[in-house]
N, C-alpha and C positions, 0 to 999 in steps of 0.2 A: 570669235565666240569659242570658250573653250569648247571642249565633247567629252561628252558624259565617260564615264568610267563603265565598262562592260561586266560589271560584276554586280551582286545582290548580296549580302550578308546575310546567312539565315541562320547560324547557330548562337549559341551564346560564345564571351570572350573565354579563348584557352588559357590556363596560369603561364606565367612568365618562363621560357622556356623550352615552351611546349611546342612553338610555333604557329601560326596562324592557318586558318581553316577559310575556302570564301567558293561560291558558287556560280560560274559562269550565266549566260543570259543561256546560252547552248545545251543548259543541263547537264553542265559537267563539271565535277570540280576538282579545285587547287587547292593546294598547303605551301605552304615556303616555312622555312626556318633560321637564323641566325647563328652559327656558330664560331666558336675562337680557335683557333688553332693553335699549335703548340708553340711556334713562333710569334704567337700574339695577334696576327692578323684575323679579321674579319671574314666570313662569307656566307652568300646567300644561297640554300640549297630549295630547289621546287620539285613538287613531286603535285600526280594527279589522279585521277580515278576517275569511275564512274558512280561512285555513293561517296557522303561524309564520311563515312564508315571504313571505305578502303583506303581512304587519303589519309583518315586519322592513323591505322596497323601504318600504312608506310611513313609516317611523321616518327610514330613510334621507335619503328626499325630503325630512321634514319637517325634519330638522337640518342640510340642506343650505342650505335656506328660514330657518331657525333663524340660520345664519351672516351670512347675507347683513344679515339683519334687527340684528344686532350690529353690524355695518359703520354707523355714523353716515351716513356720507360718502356711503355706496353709498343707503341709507332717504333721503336727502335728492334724488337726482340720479333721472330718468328715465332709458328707455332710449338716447334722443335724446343726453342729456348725455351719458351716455359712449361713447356711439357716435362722435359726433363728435369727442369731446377723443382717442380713437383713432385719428381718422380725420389729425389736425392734427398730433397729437406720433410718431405709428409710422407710419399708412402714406404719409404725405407725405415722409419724410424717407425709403422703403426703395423709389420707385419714379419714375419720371419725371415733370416738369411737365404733359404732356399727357394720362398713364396718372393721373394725382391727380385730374385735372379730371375726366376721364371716371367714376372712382372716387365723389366728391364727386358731380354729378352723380346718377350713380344712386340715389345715398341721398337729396337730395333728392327726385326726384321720384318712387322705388318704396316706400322702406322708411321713411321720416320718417312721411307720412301715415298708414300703418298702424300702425307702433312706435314713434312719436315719443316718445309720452307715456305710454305705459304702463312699468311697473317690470319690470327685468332678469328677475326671478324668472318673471313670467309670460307670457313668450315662450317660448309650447312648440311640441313638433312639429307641430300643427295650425296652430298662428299662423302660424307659420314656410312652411306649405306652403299658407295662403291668399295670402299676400302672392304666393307664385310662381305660384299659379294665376289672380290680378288681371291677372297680367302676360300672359298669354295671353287673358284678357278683354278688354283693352286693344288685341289684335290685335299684340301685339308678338313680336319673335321669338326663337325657343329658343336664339341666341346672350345675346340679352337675359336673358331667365330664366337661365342659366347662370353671367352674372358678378353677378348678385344673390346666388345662391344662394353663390357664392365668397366674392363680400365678409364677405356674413354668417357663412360656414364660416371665415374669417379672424378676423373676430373671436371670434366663440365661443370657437375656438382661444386666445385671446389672456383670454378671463374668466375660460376651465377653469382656464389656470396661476397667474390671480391668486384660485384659490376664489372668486371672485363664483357661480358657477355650478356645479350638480356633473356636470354633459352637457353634450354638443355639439348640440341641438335638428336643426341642419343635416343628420346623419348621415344619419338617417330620411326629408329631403325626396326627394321625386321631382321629375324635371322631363321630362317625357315628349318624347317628339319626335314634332315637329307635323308634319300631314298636307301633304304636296307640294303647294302650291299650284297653281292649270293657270294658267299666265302665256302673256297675249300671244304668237301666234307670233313676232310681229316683232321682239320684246324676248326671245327666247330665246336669239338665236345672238347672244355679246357681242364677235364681230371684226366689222372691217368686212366687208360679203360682196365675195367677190372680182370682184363685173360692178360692184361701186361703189369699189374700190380707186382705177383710174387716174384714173376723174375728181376722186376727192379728193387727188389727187397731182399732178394738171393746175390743181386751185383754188390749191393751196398756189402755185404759181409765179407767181401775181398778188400773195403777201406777202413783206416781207421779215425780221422774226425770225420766223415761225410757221413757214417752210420748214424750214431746218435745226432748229428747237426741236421740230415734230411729228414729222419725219423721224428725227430719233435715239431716240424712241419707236418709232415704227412699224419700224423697220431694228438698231435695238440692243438694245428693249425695256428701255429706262428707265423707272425711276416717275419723277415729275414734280418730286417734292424729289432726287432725283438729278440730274435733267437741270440744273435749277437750279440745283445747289452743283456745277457741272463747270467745271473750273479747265483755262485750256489744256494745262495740265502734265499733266493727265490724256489728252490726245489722241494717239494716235500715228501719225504721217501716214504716217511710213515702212513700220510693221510694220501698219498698219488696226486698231489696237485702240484701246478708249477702257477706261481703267481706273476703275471705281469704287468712292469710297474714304469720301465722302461724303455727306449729304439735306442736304435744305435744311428747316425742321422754324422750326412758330410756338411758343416757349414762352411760357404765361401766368404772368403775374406775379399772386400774391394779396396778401388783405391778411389781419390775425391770423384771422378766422372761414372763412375758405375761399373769399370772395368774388374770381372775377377781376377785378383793377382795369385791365389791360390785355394786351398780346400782344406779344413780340418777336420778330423772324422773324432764325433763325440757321443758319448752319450745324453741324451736328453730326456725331454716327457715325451710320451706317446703319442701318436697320429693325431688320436681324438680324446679326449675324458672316456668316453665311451671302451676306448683299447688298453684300458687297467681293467685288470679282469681277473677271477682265477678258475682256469681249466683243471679238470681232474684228467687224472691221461690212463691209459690203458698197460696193462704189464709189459707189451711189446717194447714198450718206449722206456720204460721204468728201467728194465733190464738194460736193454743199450745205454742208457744214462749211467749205471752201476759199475757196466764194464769200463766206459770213459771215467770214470771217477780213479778207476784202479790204473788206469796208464797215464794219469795226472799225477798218481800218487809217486811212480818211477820215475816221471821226465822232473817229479820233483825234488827225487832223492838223488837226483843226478846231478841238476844241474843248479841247487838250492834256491829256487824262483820259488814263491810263493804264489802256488795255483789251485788250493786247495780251500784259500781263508772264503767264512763266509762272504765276505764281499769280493772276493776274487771272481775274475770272468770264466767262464763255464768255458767257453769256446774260444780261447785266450792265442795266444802266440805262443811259444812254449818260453819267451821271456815274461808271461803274463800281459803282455802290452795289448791293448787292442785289435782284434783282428778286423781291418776294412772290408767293405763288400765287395770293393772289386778284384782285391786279391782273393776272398773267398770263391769267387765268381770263377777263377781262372782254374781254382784246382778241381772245381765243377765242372765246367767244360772240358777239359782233361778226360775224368771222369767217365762222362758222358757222351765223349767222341770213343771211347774205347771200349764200350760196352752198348752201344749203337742208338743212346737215346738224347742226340745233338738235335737241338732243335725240334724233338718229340716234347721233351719232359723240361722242363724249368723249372726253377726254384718256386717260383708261386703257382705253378701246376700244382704242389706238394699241399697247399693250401686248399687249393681249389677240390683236391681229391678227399682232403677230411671232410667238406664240407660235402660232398658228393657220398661219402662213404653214411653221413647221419641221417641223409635223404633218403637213403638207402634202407637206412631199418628205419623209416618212417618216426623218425624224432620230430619233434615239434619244432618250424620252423622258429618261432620265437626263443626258444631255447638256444639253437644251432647260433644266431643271432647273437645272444650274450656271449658264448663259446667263441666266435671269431672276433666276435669287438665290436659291429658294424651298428653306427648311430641309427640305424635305417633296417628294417627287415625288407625293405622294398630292395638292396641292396644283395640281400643273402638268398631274396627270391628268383634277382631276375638274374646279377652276374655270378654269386655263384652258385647256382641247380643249374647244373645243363644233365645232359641227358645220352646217349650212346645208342646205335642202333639196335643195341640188346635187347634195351629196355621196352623198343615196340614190339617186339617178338612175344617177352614177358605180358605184356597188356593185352596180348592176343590171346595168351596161354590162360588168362584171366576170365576172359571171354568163353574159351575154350570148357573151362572147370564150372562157368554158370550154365552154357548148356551141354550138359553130361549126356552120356549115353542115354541114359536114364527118361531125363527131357527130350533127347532127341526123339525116341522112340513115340514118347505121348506127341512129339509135334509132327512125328509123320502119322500118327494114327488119327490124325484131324485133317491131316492135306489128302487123305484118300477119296474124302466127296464121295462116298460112295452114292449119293441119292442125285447126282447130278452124273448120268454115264458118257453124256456127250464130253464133258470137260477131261475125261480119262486118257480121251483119244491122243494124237500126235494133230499137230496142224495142219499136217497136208489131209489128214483123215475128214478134217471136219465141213470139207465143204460138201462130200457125199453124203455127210449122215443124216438119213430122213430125219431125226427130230429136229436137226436145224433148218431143215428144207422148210420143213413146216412151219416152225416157226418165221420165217422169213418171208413165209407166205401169209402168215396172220397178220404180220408187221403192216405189209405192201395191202392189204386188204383195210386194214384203219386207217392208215393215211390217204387212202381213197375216199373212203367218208368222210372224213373232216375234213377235206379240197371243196368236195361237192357241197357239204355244210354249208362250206366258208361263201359259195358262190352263188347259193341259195339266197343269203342274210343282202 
């Protein structure tokens, strides 16, 4: 006599595919599924649970896994492989030479090591959220974690649409935000402080391009591939504005694997839409600019280089060629170690202090904002206003001016109490003086009736 089959069917039938669903006599159930593999052959995969509901998610996952494993192409290739051939054919070609490199870059040195070699399938949301917690391991910082976890959410994106994958792993990552550092006083406030301003504007007049080249920083708040890509045409002498329209910007040249084979320094558009702009600048700057104009005009009768046309570079080579930041950087530092403000002052100090100096005489931050470029006033609030221990002194002296002699006088004419003579005394006076005696003795006298009250009721 056969025997029965120990199962009950309770759902309806799943489409073709999908795999089948069935409920033990025990209250538990099974799925099985059907798949082909890439070699053609057959096989049967079971999975179980304790609901229809968890059998079904793991049917799901499994013929997701099922798909993939069909894929030749995808069974053949690591995570690495196609990470990268994304990295070369999509997002090289949807974002800048130096945002690629950066891009590139990261996958090298965060997510290759971790995911290089493992298969698509099995990057899940723990993988996924160790790799970003290394990153924090490493002491690196929560901007860091942030464009890993992007890139990665980039891609995923990019599997989901091509079914490699049936989830975004990304979704579920966390990347918490790391505890404030306590940094160097000294290294806290990033303008120059104002008792060291003149003397680095007394140094400058010992050089001749660093004067007018740090001065339209510190006086106009240029970034540095701005100042650098400034075309005299950009100048305006008559009205005191410098219009910027252009950076000055290194692009790397690769080769087929993502490798940079060199650097070419050009000029381009601006950071942001936002960093076309046009500054009015102050006479300090104007004059430096006027003097530099006059020793363009000799290195130009000297050496017949055209460094004068409007579109000629303001801050040029003295062949007019382009001057790069990192040679600029050097004659800086120079500079800087000789007059004792190496690693005090830097070139985007210079910015940071115009921005400080507007804060200064209480300009409207939204103004200040337009003035540096920044798409973002949250930006010009938070990195650049910092602040110097001067400034609490000031805010005391603020203090100080609200209550005047004046006030003072009326607030000790009110803390005299005179109608209250006990309170005059000193503390140790006050345990002798009969009017507290007594009063203390009134005290102890009502809370004796209200006891007896109480035990009356």
């Amino acid at each position: 006599m056969a025997t029965k089959k120990n199962r009950v069917i309770q759902k309806p039938r799943r489409g073709n595919g999908e795999g089948s669903i069935y409920q033990e006599k025990d209250g538990s159930w099974r799925g099985a599924i059907r798949f082909e593999q890439s070699d053609g052959t057959k096989v049967r995969k079971k999975v179980s649970g304790h609901s229809y509901e968890e059998v079904s998610k793991k049917l799901v996952e499994l013929t997701g896994k099922m798909n993939i494993l069909k894929n030749s192409n995808l069974t053949e290739k690591t995570f690495g492989d196609l990470f990268e051939e994304w990295l070369l054919i999509f997002k090289k070609s949807a974002v800048t030479p130096r945002t690629f490199e950066g891009n590139f870059r990261n996958y090298k040195n965060h997510i290759e090591p971790y995911l290089g070699k493992m298969k698509i399938e099995d990057v899940t949301v723990p993988v996924v959220q160790q790799v970003i917690n290394e990153v924090f391991a490493k002491d690196l910082s929560t901007n860091t974690a942030k464009k890993i976890k992007f890139l990665l959410n980039q891609f995923f994106e990019y599997a989901t649409d091509c079914e490699w994958v049936l989830n975004n792993p990304t979704l579920k990552v966390k990347v918490r935000n790391r505890n404030a550092k306590l940094s160097d006083s000294e290294n806290e406030y990033k303008a120059i402080p104002q008792d060291l301003r003149m003397k680095f504007i007394s140094a400058l007049n010992n050089t001749t391009l660093l004067k007018p080249l740090c001065m339209t920083a510190m006086f106009a708040g240029l970034r540095i591939g701005e100042i650098l890509a400034l075309k005299w045409e950009n100048i305006d002498f008559e009205n005191k504005t410098i219009s910027v329209e252009h950076g000055l910007t290194q692009v790397p040249i690769f080769d087929k694997k993502g490798k940079v084979l060199s650097r070419k320094t050009i000029i381009s558009d601006t950071k942001t839409a936002c960093s076309v702009r046009e500054v009015p600048v102050p006479d300090i700057l104007l004059d430096a600019l006027k003097d530099w104009e006059k020793q363009q005009w000799v290195k130009q009768q000297l050496t017949g280089a055209e460094l004068l046309k409007p579109t000629s570079i303001v801050f040029s080579n003295d062949d007019g060629s382009l001057r790069t930041y990192s040679g600029t950087r050097r004659i800086y530092d120079r500079f800087a170690k000789r007059y004792g403000f190496l690693g005090k002052i830097h070139f985007h100090t210079l910015r940071h202090t115009y921005s400080n100096m507007l804060f200064e005489a209480n300009e409207n931050p939204k103004v200040i904002q337009a003035l540096l470029g920044h798409k973002s006033v949250k930006t010009t609030l938070t990195v650049y206003n910092s602040v110097d221990k001067s400034y609490y002194k000031q805010a005391t002296d603020k203090l100080n001016d609200l209550f005047n002699t004046e006030k003072m006088a009326e607030y000790k004419e009110l803390e005299k109490k005179q109608d209250i003579p006990a309170l005059q005394k000193e503390l140790n006076e006050i345990d002798e003086d009969p009017e507290i005696l007594m009063l203390e003795k009134i005290l102890a006298e009502k809370k004796a009736q209200k006891k007896l009250h109480q035990d009356e009721m």
